[in-house]
VOGU-3710 file (C-alpha; in Angstrom, 3 decimals, decimal comma):
1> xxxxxxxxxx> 0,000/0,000/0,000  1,414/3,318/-1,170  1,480/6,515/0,739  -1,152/8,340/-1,208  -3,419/5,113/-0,398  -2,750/5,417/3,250  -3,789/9,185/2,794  -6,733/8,294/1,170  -7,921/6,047/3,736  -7,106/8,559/6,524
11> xxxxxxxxxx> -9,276/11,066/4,458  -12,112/8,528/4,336  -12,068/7,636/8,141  -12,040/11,384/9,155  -15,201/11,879/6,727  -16,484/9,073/8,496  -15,621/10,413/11,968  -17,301/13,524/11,142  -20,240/12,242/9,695  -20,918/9,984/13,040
21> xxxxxxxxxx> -20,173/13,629/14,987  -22,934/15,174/13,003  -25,443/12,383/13,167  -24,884/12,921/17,250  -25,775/16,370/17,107  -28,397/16,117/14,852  -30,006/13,107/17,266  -29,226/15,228/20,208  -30,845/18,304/18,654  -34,245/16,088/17,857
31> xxxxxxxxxx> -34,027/14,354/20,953  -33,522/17,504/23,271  -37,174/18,343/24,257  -37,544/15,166/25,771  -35,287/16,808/28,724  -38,341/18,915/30,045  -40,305/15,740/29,587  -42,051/13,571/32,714  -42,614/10,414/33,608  -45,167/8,514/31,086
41> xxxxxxxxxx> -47,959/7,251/32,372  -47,487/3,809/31,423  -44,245/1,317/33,343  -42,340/4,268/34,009  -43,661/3,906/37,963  -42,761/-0,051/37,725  -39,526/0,586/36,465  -38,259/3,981/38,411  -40,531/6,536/39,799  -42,036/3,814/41,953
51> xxxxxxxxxx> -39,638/1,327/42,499  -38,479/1,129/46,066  -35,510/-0,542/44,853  -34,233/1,163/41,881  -34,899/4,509/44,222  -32,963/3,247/46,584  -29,805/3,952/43,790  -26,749/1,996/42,834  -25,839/-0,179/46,197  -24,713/-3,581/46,779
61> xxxxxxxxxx> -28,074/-4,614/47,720  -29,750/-3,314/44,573  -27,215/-5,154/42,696  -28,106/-8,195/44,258  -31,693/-7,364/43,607  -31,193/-7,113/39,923  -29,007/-10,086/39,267  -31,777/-12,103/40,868  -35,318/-10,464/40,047  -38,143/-11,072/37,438
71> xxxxxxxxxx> -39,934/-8,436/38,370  -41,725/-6,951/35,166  -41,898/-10,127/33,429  -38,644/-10,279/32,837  -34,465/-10,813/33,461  -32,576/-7,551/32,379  -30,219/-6,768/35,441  -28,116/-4,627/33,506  -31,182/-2,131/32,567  -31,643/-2,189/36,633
81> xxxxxxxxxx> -28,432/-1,279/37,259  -28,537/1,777/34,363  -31,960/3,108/36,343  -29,981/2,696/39,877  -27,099/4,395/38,119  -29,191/7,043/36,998  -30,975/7,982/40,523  -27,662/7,923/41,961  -26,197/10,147/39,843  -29,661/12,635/39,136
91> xxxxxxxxxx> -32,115/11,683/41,797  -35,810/11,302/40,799  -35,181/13,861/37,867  -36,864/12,554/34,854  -35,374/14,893/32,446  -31,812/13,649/33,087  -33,112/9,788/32,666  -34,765/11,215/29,196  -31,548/12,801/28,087  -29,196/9,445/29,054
101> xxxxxxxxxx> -31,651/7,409/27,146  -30,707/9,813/24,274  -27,433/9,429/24,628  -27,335/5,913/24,060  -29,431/5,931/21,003  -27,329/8,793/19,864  -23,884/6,588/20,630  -25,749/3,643/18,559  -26,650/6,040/15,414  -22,837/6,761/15,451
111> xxxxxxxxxx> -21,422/3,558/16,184  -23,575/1,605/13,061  -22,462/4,173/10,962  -18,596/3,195/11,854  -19,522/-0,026/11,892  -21,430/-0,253/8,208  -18,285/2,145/6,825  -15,731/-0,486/8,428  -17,674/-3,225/6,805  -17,869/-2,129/3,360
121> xxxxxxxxxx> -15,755/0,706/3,127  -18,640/2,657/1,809  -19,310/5,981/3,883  -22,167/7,633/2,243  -24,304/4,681/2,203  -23,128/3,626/6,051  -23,949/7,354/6,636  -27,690/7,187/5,162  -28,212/4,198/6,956  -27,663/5,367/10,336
131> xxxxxxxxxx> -29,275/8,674/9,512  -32,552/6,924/9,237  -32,245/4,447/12,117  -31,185/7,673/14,096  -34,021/10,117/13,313  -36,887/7,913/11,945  -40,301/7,996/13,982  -40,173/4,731/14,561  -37,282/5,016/17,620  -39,131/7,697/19,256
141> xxxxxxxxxx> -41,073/4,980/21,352  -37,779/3,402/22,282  -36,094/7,139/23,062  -38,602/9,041/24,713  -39,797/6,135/27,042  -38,169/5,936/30,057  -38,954/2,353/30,772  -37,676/1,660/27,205  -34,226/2,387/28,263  -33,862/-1,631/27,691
151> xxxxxxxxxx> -34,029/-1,135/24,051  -31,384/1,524/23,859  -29,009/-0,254/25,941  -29,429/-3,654/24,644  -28,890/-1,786/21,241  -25,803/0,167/22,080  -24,098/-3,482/23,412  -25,520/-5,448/19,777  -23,187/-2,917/18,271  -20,451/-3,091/20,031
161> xxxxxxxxxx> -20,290/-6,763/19,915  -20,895/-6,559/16,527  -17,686/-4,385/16,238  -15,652/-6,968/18,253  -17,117/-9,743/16,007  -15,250/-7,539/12,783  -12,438/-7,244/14,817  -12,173/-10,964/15,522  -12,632/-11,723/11,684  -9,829/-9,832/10,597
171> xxxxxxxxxx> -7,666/-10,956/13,054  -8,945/-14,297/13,715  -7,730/-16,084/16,508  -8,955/-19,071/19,290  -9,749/-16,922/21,743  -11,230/-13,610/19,643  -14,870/-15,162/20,083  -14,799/-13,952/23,682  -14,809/-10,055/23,736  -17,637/-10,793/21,365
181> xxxxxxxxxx> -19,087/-13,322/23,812  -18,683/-10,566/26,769  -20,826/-7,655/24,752  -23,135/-10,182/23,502  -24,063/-11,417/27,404  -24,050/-7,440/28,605  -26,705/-6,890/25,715  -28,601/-9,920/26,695  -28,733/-8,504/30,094  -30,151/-5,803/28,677
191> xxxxxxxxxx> -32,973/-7,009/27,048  -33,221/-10,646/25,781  -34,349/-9,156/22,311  -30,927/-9,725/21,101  -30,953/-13,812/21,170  -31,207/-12,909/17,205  -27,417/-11,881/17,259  -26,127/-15,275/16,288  -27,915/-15,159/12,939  -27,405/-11,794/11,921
201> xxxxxxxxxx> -23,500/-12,644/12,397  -24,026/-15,137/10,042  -25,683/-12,674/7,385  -22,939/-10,712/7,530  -20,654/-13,272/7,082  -22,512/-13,874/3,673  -22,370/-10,033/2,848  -20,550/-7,441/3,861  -17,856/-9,538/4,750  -17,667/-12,246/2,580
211> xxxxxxxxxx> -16,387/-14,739/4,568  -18,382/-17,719/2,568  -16,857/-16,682/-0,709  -13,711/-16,355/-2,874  -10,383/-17,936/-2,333  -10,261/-18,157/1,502  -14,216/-19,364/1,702  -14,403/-20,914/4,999  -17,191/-23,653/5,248  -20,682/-22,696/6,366
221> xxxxxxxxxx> -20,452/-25,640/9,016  -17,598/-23,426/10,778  -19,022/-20,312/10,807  -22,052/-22,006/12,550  -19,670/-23,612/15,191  -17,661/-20,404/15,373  -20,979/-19,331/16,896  -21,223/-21,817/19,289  -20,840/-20,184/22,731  -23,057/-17,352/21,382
231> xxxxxxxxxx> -25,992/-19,340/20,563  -25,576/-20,815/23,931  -25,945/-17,655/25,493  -28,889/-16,592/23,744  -30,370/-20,383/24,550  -29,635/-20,047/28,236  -31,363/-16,170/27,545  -34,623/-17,599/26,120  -34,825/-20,207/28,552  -34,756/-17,898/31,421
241> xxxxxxxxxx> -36,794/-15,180/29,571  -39,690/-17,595/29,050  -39,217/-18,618/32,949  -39,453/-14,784/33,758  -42,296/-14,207/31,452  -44,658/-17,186/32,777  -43,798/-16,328/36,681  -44,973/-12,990/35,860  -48,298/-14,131/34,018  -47,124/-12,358/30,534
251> xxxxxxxxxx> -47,149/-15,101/28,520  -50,631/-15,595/27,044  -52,247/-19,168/26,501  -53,438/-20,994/23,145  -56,996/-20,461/24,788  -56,498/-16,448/24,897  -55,248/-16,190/21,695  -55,098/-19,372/19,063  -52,465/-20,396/17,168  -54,224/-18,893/14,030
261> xxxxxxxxxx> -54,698/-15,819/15,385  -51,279/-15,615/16,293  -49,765/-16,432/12,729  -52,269/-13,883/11,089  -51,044/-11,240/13,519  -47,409/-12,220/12,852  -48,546/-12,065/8,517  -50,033/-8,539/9,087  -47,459/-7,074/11,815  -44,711/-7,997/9,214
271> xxxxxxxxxx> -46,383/-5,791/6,634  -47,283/-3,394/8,957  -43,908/-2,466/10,174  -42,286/-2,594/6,713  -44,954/0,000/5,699  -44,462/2,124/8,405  -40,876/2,140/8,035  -41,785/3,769/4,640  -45,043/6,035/5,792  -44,560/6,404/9,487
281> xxxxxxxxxx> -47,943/7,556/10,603  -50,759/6,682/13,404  -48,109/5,625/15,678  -49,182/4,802/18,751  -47,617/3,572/22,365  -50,533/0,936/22,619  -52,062/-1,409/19,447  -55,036/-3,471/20,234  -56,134/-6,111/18,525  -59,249/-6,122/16,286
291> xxxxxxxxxx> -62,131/-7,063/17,946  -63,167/-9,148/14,329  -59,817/-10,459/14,208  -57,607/-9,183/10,780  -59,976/-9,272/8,063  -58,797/-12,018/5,500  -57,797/-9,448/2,555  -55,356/-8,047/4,511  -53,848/-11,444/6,034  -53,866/-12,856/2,244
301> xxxxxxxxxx> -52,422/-9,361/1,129  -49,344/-9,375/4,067  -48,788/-13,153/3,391  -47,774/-12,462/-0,748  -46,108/-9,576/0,465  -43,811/-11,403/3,079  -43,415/-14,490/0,051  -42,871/-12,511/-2,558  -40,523/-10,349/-1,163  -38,331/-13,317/0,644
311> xxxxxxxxxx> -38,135/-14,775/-2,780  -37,349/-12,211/-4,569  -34,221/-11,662/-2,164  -32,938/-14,719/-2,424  -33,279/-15,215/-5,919  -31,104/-12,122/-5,876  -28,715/-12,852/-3,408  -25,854/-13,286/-5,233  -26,025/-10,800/-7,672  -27,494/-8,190/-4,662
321> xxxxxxxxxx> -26,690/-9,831/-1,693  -27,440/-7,076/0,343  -31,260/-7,178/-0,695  -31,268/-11,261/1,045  -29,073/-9,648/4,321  -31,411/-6,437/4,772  -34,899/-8,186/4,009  -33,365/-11,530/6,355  -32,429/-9,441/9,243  -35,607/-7,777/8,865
331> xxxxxxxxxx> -37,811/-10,850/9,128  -35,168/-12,609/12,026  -34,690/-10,194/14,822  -38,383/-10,028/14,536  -39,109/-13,273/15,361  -38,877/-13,162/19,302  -41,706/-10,527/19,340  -43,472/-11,238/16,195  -46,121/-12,861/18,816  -46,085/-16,515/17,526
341> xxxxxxxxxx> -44,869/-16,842/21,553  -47,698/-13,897/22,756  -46,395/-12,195/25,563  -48,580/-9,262/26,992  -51,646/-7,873/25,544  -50,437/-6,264/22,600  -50,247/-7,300/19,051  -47,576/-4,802/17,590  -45,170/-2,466/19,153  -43,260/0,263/17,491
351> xxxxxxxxxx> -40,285/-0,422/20,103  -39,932/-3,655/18,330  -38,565/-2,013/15,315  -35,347/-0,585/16,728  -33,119/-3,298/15,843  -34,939/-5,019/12,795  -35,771/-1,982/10,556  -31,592/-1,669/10,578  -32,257/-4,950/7,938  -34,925/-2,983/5,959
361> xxxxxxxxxx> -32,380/0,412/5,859  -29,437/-1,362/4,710  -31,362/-3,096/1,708  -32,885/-0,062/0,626  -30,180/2,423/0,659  -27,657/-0,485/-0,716  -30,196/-1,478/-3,554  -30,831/2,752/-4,181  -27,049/2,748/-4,728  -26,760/-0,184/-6,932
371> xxxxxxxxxx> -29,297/1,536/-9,247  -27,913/4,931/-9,141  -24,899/4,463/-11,602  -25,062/7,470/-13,455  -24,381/11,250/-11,951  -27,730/12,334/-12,445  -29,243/9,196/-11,096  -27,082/9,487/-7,876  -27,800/13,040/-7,791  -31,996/12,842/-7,426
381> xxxxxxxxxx> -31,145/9,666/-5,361  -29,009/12,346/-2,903  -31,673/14,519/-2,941  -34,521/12,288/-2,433  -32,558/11,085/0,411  -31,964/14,494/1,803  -35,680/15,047/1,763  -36,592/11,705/3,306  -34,196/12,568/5,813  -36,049/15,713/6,407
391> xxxxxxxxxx> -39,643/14,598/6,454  -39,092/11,564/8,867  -37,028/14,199/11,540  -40,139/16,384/10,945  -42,089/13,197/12,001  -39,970/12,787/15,043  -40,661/15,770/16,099  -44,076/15,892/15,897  -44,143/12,381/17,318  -41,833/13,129/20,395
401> xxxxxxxxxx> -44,764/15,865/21,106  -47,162/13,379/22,630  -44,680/11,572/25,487  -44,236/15,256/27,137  -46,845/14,139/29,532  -49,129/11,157/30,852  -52,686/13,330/29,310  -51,157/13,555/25,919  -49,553/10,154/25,459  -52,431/8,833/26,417
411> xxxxxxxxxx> -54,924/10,914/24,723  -53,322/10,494/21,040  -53,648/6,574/21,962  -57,304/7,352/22,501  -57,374/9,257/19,481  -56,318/6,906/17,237  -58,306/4,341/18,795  -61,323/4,879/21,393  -61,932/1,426/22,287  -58,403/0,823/23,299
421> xxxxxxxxxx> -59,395/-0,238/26,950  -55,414/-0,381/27,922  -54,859/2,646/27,088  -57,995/4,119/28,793  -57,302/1,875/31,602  -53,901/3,993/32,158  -55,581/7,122/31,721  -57,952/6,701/34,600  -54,686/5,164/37,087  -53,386/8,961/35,825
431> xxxxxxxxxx> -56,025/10,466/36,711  -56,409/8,488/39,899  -52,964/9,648/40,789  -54,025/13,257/40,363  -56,917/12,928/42,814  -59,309/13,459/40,393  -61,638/10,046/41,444  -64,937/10,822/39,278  -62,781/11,522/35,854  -60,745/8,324/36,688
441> xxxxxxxxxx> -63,682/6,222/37,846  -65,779/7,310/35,077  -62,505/6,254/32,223  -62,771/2,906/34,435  -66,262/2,422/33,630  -66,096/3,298/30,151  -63,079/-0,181/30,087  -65,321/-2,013/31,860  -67,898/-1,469/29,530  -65,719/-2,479/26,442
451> xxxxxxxxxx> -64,649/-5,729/28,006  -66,318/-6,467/30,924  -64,538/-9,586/31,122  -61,224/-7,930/31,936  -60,178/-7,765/35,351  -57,807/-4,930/35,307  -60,501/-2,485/34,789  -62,732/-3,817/37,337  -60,062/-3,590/39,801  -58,861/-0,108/39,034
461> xxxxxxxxxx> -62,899/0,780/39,550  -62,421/-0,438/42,445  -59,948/1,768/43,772  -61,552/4,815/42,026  -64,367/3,897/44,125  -62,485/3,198/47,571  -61,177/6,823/47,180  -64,240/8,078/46,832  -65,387/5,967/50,338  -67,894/4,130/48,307
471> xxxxxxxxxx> -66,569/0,622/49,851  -69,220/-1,576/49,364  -69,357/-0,974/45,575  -65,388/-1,036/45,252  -65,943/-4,928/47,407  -68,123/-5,830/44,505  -65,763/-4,896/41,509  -62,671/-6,533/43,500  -65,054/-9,439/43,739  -65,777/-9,271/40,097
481> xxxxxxxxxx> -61,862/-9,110/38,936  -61,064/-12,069/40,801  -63,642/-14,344/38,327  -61,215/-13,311/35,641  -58,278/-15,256/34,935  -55,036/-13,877/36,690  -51,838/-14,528/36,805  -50,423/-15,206/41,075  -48,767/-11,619/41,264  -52,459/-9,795/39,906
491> xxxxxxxxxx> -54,789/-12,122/42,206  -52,625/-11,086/44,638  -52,621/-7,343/44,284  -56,366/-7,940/43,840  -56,620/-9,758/47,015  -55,101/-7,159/48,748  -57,080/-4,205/47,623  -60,273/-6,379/48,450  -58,949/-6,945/52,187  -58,209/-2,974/52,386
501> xxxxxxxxxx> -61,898/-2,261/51,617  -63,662/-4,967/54,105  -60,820/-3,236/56,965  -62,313/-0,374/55,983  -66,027/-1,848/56,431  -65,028/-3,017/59,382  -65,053/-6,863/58,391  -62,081/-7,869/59,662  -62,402/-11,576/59,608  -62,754/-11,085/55,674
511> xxxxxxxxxx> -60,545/-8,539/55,213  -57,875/-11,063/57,306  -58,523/-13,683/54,797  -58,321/-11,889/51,548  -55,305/-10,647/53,022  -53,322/-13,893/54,192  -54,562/-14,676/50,358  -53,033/-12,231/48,858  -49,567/-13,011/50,848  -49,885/-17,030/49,777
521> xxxxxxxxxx> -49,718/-15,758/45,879  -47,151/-13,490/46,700  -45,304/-13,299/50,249  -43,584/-9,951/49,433  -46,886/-7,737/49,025  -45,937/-5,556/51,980  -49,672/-3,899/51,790  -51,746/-7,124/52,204  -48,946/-7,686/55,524  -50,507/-3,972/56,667
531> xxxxxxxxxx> -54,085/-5,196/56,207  -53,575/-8,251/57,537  -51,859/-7,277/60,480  -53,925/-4,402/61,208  -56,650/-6,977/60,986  -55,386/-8,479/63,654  -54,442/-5,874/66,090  -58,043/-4,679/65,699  -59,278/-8,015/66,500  -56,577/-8,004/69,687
541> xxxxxxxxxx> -54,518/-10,695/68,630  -51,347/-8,523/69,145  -48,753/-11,378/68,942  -49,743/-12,516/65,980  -49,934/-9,193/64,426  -46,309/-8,156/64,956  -45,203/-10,559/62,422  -47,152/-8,752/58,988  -46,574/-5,737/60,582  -43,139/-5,684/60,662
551> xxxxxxxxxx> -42,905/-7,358/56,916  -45,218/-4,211/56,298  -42,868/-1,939/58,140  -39,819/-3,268/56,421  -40,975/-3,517/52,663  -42,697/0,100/53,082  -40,674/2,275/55,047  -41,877/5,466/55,207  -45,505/3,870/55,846  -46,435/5,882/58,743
561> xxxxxxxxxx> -49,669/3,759/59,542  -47,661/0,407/59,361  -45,315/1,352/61,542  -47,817/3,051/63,927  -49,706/0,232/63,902  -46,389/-1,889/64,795  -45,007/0,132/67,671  -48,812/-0,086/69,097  -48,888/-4,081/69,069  -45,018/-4,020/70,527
571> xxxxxxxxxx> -46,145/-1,624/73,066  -49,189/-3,580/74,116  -47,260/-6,262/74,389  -44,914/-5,030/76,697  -42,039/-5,486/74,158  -40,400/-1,456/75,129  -37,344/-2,212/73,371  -38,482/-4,204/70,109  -40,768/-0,960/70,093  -38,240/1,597/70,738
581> xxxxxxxxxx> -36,716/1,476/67,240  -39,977/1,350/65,941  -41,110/4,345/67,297  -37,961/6,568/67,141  -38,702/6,103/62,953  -42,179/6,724/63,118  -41,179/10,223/64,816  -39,047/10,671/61,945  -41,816/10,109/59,387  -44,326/11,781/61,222
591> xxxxxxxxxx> -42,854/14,242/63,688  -45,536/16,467/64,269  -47,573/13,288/65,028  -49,210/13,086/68,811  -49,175/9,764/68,718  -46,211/8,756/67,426  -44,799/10,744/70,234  -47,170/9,416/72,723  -45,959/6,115/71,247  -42,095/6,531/71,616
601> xxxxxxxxxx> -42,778/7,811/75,329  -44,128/4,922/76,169  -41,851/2,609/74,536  -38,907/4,883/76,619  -40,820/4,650/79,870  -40,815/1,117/79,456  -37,396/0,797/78,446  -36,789/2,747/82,137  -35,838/6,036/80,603  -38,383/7,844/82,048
611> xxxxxxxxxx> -36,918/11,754/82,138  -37,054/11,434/78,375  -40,673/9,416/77,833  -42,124/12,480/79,936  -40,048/14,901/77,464  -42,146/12,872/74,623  -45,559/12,859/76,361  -45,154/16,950/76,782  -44,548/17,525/72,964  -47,987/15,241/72,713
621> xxxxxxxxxx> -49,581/17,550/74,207  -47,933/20,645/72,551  -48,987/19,205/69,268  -52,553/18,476/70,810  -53,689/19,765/74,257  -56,372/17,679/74,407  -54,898/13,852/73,511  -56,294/12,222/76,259  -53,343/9,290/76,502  -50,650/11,930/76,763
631> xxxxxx> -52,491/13,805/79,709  -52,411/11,032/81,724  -48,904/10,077/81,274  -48,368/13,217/82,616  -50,774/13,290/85,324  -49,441/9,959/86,833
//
């Protein structure tokens, strides 16, 4: 290689270097409202803004908690660990987990771009392809969704394992499989989305890298086994996925949905995301299905599509091989959501796109090029790709305009389709949140009335109503819910709130059961250990109260009622120094309490430190002259 080629080279990396720089500014630019954004109104409480353990930050324990949970359905430790990271480093500041979530989309925009230029050495077309993964509609779901921040990740890792995989075939060696094999189980952690990544390395072996052909072919039967630890990983991912997904009741049965249903779904989602890829428009956080099922024109119509355009790729594949890689990775990373295995409600998502529409990208801006030969050819084919470009960050923008709050996310998902009960389901839980019981029971209603066999409606009616003190009706909707099928960790919940509203009716031998229900389903629900052990202590049964009320105490801590209810059972017992503790963080909580400080003078008097119990027993009575208790500490 001569000096001018060197040069040349040199040139072409620091137009690629630059180009990656300007695709991060440009995403960042788009992107940037999102930092005055909220929380959405839909996971992001399950995830951060209500997760006792992700608030807790980045600790040891939290660690722990993440390498071992399935909460949401799922195993991702690693996007744990990111949220932790994030509340450690910004607190409960949504903005600044918007903007991070940004930055990793932005980092993978510029990293495939390297990674396509490094590939085939051509930078215009590795440019155009990132361009549109970076600032198509399609990501915003991905970007702008806090709870999302799986996708991003899990993307950002793909890529760089991908990069390691180049890096490996150029330099091939025994032991070059394993930086790979470190990314790949990172991204895996991320999200299990990626158990694809075996195949896709194998596409690319076909094309760019043409490891299958020409003088130093190496046998398919290699390549495959060069994969072998990889497709272990993403067999011990998909194993532990489905575990995760079944303990947390997302994986829906034959009877739910049939097996037909499913592989219509799968005909017309494959069609649908290719066409919105082209014509982004009516996206939406939440697709429901059609309550006719697809109609047959349209399965027949995505079926021929999905044929016709499989065989044509293939038929092409050596002459355009990049037409059979782009349309292949298209149809495999969709596979583990492409519902055939339904998990969750929905039939489509628009967050399942970030990874496969890559495939679509690459074959159309590869198969533009190969048809562009002449100047004026390439020149409309520059401009129609500068206007794309244009139009679809337009999009972006205009799409990014509905996450900037819970009312609006929501409201376009109404928009586009009223009888989506989900969605209206999550509007009332907003507007539950906001106090505002008759809007949110009367959304609850309007659910119930679309599907009155669904029992997450009926239970959130029942909680509208419970605010409202209407407990008999909410004891009749919690009743209702539990006829529906549910998975352990939903019966439970529902069990709980039922036990809450007998307490509150005063039947406590009902309430006690629902409760000690709820805790068989799931041992951890802290609230159905308050119910159940304020059942007790109402019923006198202190000793066997102090058990649920602690587990209450524990798993919420700054309960004030659960530990009230606690220190009242310890004190009644005559157990002053199991109490003490007890009390001394209720007065934290609730300083300006009476009775906590009644409470904690008692607990001190019995603990024979009696100057300071009588200190507690006069700030009673400074908060509240009258509370009877206190008085006659001090009158003794």
């Amino acid at each position: 290689m001569g000096a001018s080629d060197i040069n040349v080279n040199d040139s072409r990396r620091r137009q690629a270097a630059l180009l990656a720089a300007a695709l991060v500014l440009a995403v960042l630019a788009l992107y940037a409202p999102v930092g005055g954004f909220g929380f959405a109104a839909y996971d992001d409480d399950v995830y951060v803004s209500g997760n006792r353990h992700v608030l807790g930050g980045l600790t040891p324990a939290g660690v722990r908690w993440a390498l071992t949970t399935f909460e949401c359905g799922n195993w991702h430790p690693l996007t744990w660990i990111s949220h932790m990271f994030d509340i450690t480093l910004f607190g409960k500041n949504p903005g600044a987990h918007h903007l991070v979530s940004v930055a990793l989309h932005a980092a993978s925009t510029a990293l495939l771009l390297l990674l396509l230029r490094a590939m085939t050495g051509l930078t215009a077309a590795a440019a155009l392809v990132a361009a549109l993964f970076g600032l198509h509609p399609l990501r915003v779901e991905s970007v702008a969704w806090i709870a999302e921040r799986k996708d991003v990740l899990s993307v950002t890792l793909w890529l760089l394992a991908a990069g390691a995989y180049l890096r490996h075939c150029r330099r091939p060696s025994a032991a070059g499989i394993l930086p790979v094999a470190g990314l790949y189980a990172l991204a895996l952690m991320a999200k299990p989305m990626p158990v694809t990544f075996p195949f896709v390395l194998l596409l690319l072996d076909f094309w760019p890298l043409g490891r299958t052909r020409g003088a130093g072919a190496i046998p398919w039967t290699r390549l495959v086994l060069e994969k072998a630890p990889l497709v272990a990983l993403a067999a011990a991912s998909s194993v532990v996925t489905f575990i995760a997904q079944r303990a947390g009741g997302a994986v829906v049965a034959l009877s739910v949905r049939s097996f037909g249903e499913r592989l219509e779904n799968t005909l017309v989602s494959y069609g649908w995301y290719a066409q919105s890829f082209i014509r982004p428009a009516r996206l939406s956080v939440l697709y429901s299905w059609p309550a006719e099922g697809w109609p047959a024109w349209q399965v027949a119509l995505a079926a021929l599509f999905c044929l016709g355009a499989t065989a044509g790729a293939l038929r092409m594949a050596l002459r355009r091989p990049f037409l059979a890689v782009g349309w292949l990775w298209y149809l495999g990373t969709l596979v583990p959501v492409i519902g055939l295995v339904q998990v969750g409600g929905q039939p489509r998502a628009d967050r399942y796109t970030y990874l496969p529409t890559i495939g679509l990208a690459i074959a159309a801006v590869w198969g533009m090029a190969s048809l562009a030969r002449s100047r004026p050819l390439r020149r409309a084919a520059c401009a129609a790709a500068a206007a794309a470009l244009v139009a679809l960050s337009a999009a972006t923008a205009a799409q990014l305009t509905y996450w900037r709050d819970g009312a609006s996310l929501l409201g376009r998902t109404l928009e586009l389709d009223p009888a989506n009960t989900v969605a209206r389901n999550n509007l009332g839980l907003l507007l539950l949140g906001q106090r505002r019981w008759a809007e949110a029971e009367a959304q609850f209603r309007e659910a119930v009335r679309a599907d009155p066999r669904e029992a997450l409606p009926r239970h959130n009616l029942g909680l509208a109503l419970k605010a409202r003190g209407r407990h008999e009706e909410a004891v009749a909707e919690f009743k209702a819910a539990l006829r529906a099928p549910l998975s352990p960790a939903r019966a439970s919940t529902v069990h709980s709130s039922l036990a809450d509203a007998l307490l509150r009716l005063d039947r406590r031998q009902e309430a006690a059961a629902h409760a000690g229900r709820a805790l068989a389903l799931v041992p951890g629900n802290d609230s159905a250990a308050f119910t159940l052990g304020t059942s007790l202590l109402m019923d006198d049964r202190l000793a066997e109260a102090v058990e649920p009320l602690a587990q209450a105490a524990r798993g919420l801590p700054a309960h004030a009622a659960a530990h009230t209810n606690l220190a009242s059972a310890l004190v009644g017992l005559g157990r002053y120094r199991e109490a003490l503790p007890v009390c001394q963080r209720l007065v934290a909580i609730v300083p300006d309490d009476p009775q906590a400080r009644y409470l904690l003078g008692v607990a001190l008097e019995g603990a024979g430190r009696k100057e300071e119990a009588m200190g507690e027993f006069h700030k009673a009575l400074e908060l509240r002259p009258d509370f009877a208790p206190a008085r006659a500490a001090v009158d003794r």
